[in-house]
Backbone bond lengths (Angstrom), bond angles and torsions (degrees), N, CA, C in turn:
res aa  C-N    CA-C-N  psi(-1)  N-CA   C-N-CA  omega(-1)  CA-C   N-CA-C  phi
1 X - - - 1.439 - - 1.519 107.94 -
2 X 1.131 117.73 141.78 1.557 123.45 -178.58 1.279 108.05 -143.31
3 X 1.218 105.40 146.71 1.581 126.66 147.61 1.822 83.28 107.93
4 X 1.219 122.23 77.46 1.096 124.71 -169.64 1.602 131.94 36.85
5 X 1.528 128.14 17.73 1.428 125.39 -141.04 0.799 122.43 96.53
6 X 1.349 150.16 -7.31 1.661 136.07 -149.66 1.200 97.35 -146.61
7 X 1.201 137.68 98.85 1.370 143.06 125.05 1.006 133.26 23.84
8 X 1.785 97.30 -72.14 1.302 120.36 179.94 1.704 127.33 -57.31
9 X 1.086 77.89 -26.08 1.522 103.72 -179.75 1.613 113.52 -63.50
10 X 1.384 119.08 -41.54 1.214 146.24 173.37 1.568 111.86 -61.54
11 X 1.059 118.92 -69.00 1.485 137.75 175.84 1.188 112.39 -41.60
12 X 1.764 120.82 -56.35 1.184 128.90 152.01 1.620 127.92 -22.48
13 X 1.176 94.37 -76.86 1.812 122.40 -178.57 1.551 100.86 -46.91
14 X 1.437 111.56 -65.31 1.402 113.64 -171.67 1.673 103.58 -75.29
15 X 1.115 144.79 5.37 1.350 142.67 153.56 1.531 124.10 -72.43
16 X 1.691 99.49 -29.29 1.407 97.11 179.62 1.839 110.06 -84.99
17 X 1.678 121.45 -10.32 0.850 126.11 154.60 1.177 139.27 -64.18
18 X 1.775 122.94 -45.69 0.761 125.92 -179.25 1.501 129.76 -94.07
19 X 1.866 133.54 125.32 1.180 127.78 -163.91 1.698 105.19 -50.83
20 X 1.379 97.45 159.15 1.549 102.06 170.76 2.090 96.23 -127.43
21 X 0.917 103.32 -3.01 1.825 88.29 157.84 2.038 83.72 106.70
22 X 1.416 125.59 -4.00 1.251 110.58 172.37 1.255 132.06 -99.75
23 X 1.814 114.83 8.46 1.203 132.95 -172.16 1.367 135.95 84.38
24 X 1.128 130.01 171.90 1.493 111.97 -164.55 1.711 110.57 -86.84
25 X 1.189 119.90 8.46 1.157 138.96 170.60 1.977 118.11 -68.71
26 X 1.206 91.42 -31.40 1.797 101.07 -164.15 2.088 94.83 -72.02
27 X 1.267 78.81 161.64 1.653 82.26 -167.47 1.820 107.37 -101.99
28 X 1.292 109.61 176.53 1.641 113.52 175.13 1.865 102.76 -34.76
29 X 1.495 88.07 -77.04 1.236 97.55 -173.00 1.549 144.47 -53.59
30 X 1.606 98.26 -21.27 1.611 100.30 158.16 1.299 128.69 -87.93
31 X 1.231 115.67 25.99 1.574 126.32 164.39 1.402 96.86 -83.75
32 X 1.348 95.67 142.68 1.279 121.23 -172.37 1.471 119.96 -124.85
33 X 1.406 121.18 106.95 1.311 132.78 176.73 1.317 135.87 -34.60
34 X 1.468 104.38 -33.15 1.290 119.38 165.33 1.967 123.18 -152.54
35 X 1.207 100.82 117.23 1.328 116.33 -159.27 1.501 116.98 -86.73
36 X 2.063 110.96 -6.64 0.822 104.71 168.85 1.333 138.92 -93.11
37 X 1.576 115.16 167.05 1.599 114.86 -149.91 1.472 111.48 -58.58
38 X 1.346 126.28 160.08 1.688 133.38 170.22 1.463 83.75 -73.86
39 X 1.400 118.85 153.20 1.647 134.97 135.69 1.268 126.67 -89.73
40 X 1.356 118.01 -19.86 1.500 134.08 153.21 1.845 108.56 -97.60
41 X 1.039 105.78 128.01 1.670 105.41 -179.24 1.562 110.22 -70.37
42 X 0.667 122.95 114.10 1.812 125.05 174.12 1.848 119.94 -69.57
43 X 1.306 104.38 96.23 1.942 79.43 178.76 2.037 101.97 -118.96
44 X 1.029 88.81 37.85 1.293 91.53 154.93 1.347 121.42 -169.00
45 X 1.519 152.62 134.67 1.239 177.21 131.07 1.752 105.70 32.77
46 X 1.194 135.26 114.14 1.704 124.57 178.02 1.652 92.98 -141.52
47 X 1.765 75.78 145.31 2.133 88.73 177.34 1.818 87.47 -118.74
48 X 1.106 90.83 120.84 1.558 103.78 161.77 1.142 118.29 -124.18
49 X 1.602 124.76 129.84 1.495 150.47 -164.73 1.281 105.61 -126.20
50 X 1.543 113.07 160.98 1.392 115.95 144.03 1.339 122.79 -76.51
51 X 1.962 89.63 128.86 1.868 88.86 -170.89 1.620 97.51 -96.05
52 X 0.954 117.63 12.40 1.612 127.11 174.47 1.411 126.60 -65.28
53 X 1.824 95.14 -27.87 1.508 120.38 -177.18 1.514 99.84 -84.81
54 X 1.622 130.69 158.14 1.051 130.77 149.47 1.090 118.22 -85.94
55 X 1.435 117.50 -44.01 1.640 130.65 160.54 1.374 108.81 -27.36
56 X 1.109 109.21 -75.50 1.938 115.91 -165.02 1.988 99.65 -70.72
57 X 0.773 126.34 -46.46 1.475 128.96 157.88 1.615 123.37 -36.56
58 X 1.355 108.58 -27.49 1.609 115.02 -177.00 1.313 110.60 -117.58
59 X 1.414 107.82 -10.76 1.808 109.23 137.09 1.212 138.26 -49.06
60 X 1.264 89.47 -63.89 1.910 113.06 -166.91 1.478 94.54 -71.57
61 X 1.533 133.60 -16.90 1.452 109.75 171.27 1.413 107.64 -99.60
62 X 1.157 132.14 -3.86 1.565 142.08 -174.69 1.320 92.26 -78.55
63 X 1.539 117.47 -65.80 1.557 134.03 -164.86 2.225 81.41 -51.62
64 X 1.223 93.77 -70.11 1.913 90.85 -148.66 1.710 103.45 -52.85
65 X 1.376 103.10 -27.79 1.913 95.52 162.32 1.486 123.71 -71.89
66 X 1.247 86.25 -32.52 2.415 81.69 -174.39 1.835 101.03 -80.37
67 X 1.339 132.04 -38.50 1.447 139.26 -136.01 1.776 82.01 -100.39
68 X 1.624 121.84 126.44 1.220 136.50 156.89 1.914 114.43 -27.24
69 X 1.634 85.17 -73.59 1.792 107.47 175.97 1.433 103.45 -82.03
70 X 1.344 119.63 151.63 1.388 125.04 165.36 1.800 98.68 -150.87
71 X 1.375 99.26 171.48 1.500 81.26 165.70 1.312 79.10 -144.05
72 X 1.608 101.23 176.63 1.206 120.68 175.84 1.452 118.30 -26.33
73 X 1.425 137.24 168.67 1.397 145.50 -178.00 1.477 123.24 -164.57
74 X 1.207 119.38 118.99 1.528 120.83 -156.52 1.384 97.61 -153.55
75 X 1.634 116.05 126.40 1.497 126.50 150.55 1.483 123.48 -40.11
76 X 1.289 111.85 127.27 1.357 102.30 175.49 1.412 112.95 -86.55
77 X 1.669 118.84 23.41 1.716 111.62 138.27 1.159 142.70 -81.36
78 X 1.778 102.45 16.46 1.437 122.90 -169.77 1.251 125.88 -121.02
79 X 1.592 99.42 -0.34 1.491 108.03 177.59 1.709 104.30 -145.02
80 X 1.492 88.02 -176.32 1.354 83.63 176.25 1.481 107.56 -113.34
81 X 1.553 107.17 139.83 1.462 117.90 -163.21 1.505 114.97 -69.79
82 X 1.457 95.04 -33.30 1.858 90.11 -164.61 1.317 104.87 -75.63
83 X 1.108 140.52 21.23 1.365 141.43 -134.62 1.843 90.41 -131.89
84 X 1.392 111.24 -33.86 1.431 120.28 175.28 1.679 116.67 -86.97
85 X 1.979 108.52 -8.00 1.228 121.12 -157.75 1.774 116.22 74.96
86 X 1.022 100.45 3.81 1.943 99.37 162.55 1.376 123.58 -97.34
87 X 1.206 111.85 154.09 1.692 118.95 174.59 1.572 113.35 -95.56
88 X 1.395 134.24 -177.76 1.511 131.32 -170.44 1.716 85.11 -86.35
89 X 1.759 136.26 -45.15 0.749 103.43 159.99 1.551 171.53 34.07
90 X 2.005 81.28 -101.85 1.478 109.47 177.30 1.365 116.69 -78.29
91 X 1.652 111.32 -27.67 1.764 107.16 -173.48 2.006 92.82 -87.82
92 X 1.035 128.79 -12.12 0.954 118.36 -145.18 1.883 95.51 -93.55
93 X 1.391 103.03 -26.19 1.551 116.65 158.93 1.570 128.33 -57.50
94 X 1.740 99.70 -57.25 1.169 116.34 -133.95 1.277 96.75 -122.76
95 X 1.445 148.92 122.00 1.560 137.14 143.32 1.724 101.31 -52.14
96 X 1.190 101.63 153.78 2.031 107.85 -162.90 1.480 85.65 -169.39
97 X 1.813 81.78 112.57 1.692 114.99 156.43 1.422 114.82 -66.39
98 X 1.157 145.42 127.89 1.611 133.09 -169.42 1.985 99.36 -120.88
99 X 0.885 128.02 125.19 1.768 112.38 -179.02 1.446 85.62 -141.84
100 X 1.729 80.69 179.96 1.504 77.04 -160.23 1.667 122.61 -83.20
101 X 1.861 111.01 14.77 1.210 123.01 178.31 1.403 103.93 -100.25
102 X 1.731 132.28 0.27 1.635 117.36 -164.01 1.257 100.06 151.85
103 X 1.171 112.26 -179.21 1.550 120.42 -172.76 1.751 98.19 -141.37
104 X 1.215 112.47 134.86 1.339 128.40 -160.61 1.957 103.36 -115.16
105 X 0.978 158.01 144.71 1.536 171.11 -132.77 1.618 106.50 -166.95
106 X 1.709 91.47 159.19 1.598 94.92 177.71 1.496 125.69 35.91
107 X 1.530 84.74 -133.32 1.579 99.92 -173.37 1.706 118.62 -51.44
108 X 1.628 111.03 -35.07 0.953 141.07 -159.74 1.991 122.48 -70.27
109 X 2.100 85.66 -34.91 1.430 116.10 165.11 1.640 110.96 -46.64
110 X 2.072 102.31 -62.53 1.277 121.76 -168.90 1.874 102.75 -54.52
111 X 1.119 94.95 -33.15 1.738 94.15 -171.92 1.350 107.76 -72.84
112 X 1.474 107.49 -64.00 1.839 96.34 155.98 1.539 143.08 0.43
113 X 1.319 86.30 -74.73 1.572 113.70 175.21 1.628 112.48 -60.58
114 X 1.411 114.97 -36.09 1.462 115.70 -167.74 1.797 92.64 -98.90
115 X 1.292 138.11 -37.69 1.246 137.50 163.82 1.235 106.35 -37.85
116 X 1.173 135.03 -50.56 1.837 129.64 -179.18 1.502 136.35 -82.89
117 X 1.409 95.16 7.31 1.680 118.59 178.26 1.573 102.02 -82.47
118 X 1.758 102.86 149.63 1.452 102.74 -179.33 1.517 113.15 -92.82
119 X 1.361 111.36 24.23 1.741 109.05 179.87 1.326 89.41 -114.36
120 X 1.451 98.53 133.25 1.953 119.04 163.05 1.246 98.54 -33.29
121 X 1.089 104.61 -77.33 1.880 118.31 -160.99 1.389 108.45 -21.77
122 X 1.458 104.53 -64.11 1.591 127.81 179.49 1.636 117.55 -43.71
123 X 1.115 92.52 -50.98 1.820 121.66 -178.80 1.606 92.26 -50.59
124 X 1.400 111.58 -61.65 1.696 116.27 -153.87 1.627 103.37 -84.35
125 X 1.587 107.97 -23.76 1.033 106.62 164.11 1.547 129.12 -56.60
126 X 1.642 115.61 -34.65 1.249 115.65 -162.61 1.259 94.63 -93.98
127 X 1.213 148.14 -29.91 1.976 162.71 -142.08 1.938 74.37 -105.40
128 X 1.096 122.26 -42.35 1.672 105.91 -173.88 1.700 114.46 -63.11
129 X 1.564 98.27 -51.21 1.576 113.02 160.87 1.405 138.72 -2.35
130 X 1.478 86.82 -76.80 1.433 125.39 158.85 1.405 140.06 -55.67
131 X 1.481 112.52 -23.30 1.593 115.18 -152.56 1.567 91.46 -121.08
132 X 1.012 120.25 142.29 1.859 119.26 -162.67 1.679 96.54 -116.40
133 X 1.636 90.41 142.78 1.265 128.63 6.20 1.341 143.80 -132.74
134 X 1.684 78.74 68.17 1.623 94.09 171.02 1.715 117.26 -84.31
135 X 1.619 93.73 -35.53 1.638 107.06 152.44 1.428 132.78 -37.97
136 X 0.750 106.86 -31.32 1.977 111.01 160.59 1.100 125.62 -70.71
137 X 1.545 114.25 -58.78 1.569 124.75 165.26 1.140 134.22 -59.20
138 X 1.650 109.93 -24.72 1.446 120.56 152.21 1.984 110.18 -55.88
139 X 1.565 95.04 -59.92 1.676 87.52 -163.09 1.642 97.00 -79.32
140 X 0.725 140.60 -3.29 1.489 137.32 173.23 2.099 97.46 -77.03
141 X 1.104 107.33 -67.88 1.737 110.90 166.87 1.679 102.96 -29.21
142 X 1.524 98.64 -86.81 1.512 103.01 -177.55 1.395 124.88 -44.01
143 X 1.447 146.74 -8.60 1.313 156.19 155.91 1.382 94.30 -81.17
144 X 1.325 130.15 -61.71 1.202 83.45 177.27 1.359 143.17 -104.04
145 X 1.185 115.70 20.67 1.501 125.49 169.48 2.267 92.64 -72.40
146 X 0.916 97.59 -50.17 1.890 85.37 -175.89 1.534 107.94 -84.77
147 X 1.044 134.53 -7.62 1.788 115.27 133.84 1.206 126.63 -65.04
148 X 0.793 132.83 6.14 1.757 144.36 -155.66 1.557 123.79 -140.93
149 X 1.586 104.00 -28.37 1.117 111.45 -175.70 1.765 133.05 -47.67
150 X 1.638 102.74 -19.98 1.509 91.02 179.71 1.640 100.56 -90.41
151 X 1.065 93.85 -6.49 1.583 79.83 169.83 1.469 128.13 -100.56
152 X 0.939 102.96 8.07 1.668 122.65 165.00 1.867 101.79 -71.76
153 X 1.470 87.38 176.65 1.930 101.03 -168.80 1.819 79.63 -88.29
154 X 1.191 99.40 146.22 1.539 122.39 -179.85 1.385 122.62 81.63
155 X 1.499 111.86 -14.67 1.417 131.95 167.78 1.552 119.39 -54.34
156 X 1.293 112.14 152.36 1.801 119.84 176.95 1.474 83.04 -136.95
157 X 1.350 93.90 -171.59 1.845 125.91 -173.80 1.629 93.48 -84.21
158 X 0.925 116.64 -39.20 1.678 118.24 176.39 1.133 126.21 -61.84
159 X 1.684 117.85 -21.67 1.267 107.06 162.80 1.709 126.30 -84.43
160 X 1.383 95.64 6.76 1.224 108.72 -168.75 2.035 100.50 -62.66
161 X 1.369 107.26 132.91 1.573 121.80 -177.79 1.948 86.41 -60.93
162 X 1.395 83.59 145.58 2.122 94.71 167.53 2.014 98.58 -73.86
163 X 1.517 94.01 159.65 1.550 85.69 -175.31 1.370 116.07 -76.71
164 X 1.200 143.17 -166.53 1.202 139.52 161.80 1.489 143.81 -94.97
165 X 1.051 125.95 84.45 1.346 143.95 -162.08 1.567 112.40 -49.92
């Protein structure tokens, strides 16, 4: 295990290394977590969470009351995942922005979400997110706020992550 515990942390790091086919021009933040294809075409913006969690559930309505823009928001016990190109897996980690250019994870979701707001602040907030290395400390935060989460305020035993096999 590396990068203190966190995975995420890893995935990150080695993303900003590795090309994604858009040149050395593309920024932190348009790396994209997952490159594989939709089977349903997406033409508009979705945050899918676990609605299983109370934690992540008392976000996503906090977030869609405080945040100008929101987009839609749906449990991924309500659809079908592969259909966005995710596995039970991946939602079961990760809240994931899906648009119709890619699907965004973790820390990367939150930046999403704050990238599409009509206040600067918000804007520079989410492009800060993203761009390392504030990008670490974000996904280092975000790993561990979702290892942790049932033990957070709004948390149950159900949000608790499955262990690791």
């Amino acid at each position: 295990m590396c990068c203190a515990g966190f995975p995420e942390f890893a995935l990150i790091v080695r993303g900003a290394f590795v090309g994604d086919g858009k040149g050395a021009r593309s920024s932190a933040y348009d790396r994209i977590v997952s490159n594989a294809p939709l089977s349903k075409p997406s033409s508009e913006t979705l945050l899918i969470f676990d609605g299983d969690c109370s934690f992540c559930t008392t976000w996503v309505n906090r977030l869609e009351a405080a945040l100008p823009t929101f987009p839609p928001s749906t449990p991924w016990q309500w659809i079908d995942v592969g259909e966005y190109a995710l596995t039970p897996e991946d939602v079961a980690k990760y809240a994931w922005v899906v648009t119709p250019g890619g699907q965004y994870a973790g820390h990367l979701a939150a930046s999403a979400l704050l990238r599409m707001q009509p206040h600067f602040a918000l804007r520079f907030l989410g492009h800060l997110i993203a761009t390392p290395p504030f990008s670490w400390i974000s996904a280092v935060a975000y790993g561990w706020i979702s290892k942790n989460r049932h033990r957070l305020p709004g948390g149950t035993p159900a949000c608790a992550l499955p262990p690791r096999s």
